[in-house]
PLY file of the C-alpha trace (Angstrom):
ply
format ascii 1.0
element vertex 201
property float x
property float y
property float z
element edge 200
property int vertex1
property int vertex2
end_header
-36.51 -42.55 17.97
-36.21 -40.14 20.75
-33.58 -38.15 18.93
-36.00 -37.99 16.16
-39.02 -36.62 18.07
-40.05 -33.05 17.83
-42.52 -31.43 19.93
-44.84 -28.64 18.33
-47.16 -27.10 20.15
-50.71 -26.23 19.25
-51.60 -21.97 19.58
-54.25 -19.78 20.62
-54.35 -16.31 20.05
-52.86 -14.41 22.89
-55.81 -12.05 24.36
-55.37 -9.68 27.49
-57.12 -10.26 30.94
-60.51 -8.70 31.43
-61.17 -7.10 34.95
-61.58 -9.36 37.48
-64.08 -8.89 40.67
-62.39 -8.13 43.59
-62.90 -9.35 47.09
-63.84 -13.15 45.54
-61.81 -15.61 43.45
-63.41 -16.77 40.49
-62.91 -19.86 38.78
-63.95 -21.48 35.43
-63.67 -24.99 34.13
-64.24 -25.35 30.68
-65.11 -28.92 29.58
-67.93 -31.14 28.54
-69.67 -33.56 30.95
-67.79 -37.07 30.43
-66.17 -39.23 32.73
-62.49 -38.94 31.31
-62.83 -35.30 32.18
-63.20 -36.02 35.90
-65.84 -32.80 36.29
-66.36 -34.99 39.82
-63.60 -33.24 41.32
-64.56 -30.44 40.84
-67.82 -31.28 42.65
-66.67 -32.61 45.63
-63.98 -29.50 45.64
-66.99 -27.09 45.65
-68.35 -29.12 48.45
-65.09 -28.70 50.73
-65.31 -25.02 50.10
-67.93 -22.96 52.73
-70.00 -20.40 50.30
-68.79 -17.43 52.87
-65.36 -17.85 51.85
-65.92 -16.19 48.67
-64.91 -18.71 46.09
-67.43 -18.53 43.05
-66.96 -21.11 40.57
-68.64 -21.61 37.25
-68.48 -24.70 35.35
-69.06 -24.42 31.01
-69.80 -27.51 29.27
-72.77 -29.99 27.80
-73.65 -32.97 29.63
-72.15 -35.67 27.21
-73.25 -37.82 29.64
-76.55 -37.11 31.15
-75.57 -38.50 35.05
-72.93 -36.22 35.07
-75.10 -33.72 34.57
-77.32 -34.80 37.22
-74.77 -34.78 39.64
-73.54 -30.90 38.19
-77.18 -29.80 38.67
-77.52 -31.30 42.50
-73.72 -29.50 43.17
-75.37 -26.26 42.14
-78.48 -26.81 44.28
-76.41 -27.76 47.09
-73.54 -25.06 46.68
-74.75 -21.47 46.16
-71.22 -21.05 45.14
-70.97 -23.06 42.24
-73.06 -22.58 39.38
-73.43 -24.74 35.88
-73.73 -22.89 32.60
-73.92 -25.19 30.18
-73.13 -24.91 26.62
-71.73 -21.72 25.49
-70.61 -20.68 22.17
-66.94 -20.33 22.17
-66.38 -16.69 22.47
-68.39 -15.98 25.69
-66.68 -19.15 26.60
-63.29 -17.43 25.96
-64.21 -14.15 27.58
-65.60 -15.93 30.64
-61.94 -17.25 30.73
-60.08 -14.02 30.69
-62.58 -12.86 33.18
-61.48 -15.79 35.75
-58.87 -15.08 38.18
-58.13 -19.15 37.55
-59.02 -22.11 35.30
-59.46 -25.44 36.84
-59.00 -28.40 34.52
-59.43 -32.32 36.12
-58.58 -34.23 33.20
-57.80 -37.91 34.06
-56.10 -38.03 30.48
-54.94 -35.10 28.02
-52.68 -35.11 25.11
-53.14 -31.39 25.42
-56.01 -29.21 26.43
-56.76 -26.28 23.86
-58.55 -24.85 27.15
-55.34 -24.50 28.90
-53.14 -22.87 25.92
-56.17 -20.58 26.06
-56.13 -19.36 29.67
-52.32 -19.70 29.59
-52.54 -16.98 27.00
-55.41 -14.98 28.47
-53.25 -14.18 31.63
-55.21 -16.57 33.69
-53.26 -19.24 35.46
-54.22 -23.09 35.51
-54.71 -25.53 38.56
-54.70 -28.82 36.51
-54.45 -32.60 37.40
-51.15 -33.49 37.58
-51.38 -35.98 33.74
-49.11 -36.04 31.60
-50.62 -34.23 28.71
-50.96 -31.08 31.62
-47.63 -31.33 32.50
-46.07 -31.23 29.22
-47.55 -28.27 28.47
-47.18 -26.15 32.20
-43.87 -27.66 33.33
-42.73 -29.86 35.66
-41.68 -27.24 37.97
-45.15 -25.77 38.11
-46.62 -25.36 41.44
-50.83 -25.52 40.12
-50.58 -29.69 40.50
-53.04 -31.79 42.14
-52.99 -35.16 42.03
-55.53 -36.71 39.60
-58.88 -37.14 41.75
-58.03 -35.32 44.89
-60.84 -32.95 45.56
-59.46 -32.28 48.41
-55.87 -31.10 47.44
-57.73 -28.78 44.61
-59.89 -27.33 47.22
-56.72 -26.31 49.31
-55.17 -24.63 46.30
-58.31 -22.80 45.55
-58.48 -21.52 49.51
-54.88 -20.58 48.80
-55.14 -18.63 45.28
-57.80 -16.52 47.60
-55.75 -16.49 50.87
-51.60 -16.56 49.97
-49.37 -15.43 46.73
-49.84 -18.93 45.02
-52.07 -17.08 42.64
-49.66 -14.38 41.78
-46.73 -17.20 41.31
-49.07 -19.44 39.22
-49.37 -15.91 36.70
-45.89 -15.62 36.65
-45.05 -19.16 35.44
-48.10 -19.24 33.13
-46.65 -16.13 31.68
-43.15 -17.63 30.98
-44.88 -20.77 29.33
-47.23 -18.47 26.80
-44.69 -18.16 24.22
-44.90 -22.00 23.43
-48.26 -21.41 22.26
-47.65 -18.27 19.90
-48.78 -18.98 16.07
-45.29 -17.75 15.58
-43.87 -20.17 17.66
-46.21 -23.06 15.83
-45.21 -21.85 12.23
-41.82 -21.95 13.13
-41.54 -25.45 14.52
-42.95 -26.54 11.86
-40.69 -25.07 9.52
-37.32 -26.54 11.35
-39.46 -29.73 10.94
-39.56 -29.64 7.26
-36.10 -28.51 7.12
-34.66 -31.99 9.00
-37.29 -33.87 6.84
-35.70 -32.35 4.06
-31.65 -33.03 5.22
-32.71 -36.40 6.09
-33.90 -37.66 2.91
0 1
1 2
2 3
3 4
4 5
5 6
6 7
7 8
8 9
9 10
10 11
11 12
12 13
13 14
14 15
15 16
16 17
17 18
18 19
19 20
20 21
21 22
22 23
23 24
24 25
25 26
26 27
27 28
28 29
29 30
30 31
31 32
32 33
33 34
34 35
35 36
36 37
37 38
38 39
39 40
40 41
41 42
42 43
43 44
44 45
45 46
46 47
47 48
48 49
49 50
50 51
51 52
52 53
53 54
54 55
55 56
56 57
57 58
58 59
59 60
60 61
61 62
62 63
63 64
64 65
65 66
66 67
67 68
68 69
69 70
70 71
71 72
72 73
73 74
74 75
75 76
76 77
77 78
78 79
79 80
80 81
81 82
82 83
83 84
84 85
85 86
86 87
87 88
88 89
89 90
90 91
91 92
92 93
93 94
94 95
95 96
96 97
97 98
98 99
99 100
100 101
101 102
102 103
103 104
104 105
105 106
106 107
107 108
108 109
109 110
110 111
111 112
112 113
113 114
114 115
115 116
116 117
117 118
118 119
119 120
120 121
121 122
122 123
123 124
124 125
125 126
126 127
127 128
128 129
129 130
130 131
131 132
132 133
133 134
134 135
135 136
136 137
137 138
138 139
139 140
140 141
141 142
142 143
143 144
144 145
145 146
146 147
147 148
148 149
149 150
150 151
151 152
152 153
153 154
154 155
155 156
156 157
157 158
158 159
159 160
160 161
161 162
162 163
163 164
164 165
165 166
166 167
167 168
168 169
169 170
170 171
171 172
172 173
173 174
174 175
175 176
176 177
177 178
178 179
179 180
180 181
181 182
182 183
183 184
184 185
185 186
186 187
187 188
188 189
189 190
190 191
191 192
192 193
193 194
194 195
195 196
196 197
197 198
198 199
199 200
């Protein structure tokens, strides 16, 4: 069966980078409030972070589940840093993400975040949990892993997208994985599937 398998990836539209603040990292996560998202993480990340350091993050998505949202409403109160914006329709929501220096996504289980095809091809790098759905579409090689849970390992990569070149590394790899994600790429796939349907039968 393995021989057999093809992979096609979903696509976004390709869209370029808005300018991004200076002197602060931003961060988005895009995802609605449910436990298989793991938008806890993220939380207890915000927590680890002091507000002085200059790490603003911004968190888009309905509380599916209204404790969730509880808990995303205390983090803001608690963390002048982080702020909760809800809903948003998904244009803002995709402008919000090429105006992010980088998208956080804590997924305990993908098969493949649209969100991430979408920064990947908005110039804006990814730190994901390291699942398989993430992995399959940023590489193994990437270096934007944390393990699924660990608030604590996300918080050190967002001290270090502000503080070292892991940012600037993380663009460069996002950048070599955008072409997966072309319509181009898509239509094509698909094609070469039909094709060894076709020579098969």
């Amino acid at each position: 069966m393995r021989t057999k398998a093809r992979v096609i990836y979903q696509s976004t539209s390709s869209r370029q980078p808005l300018p991004k603040a200076t002197g602060s990292l931003r961060v988005v996560m895009v995802g609605h409030l449910r436990q298989v998202k793991s938008p806890q993480t993220l939380f207890d990340a915000a927590r680890l972070l002091p507000p002085e350091m200059g790490i603003q993050i911004a968190h888009i998505g309905e509380a599916n589940e209204p404790a969730l949202g509880e808990l995303d409403l205390q983090t803001a109160r608690d963390c002048p840093h982080y702020r909760w914006l809800g809903a948003l329709p998904h244009e803002t929501t995709r402008r919000a993400i090429q105006r992010a220096h980088v998208l956080v996504h804590t997924s305990a289980m993908e098969g493949g975040a649209h969100v991430i095809m979408e920064a990947v091809c908005s110039g804006t790098p990814v730190l994901a949990s390291r699942v398989d759905g993430n992995v399959g579409m940023l590489g193994d090689d990437y270096r934007g892993y944390f393990e699924h849970g660990d608030s604590a390992h996300l918080a050190l990569l967002l001290q270090q997208c502000l503080t070292s070149d892991l940012l600037n590394g993380l663009r460069k790899q996002s950048t070599r994985r955008a072409p997966l994600f072309s319509p181009e790429t898509e239509r094509q796939a698909v094609l070469h599937l039909v094709e060894d349907l076709r020579g098969g039968a």
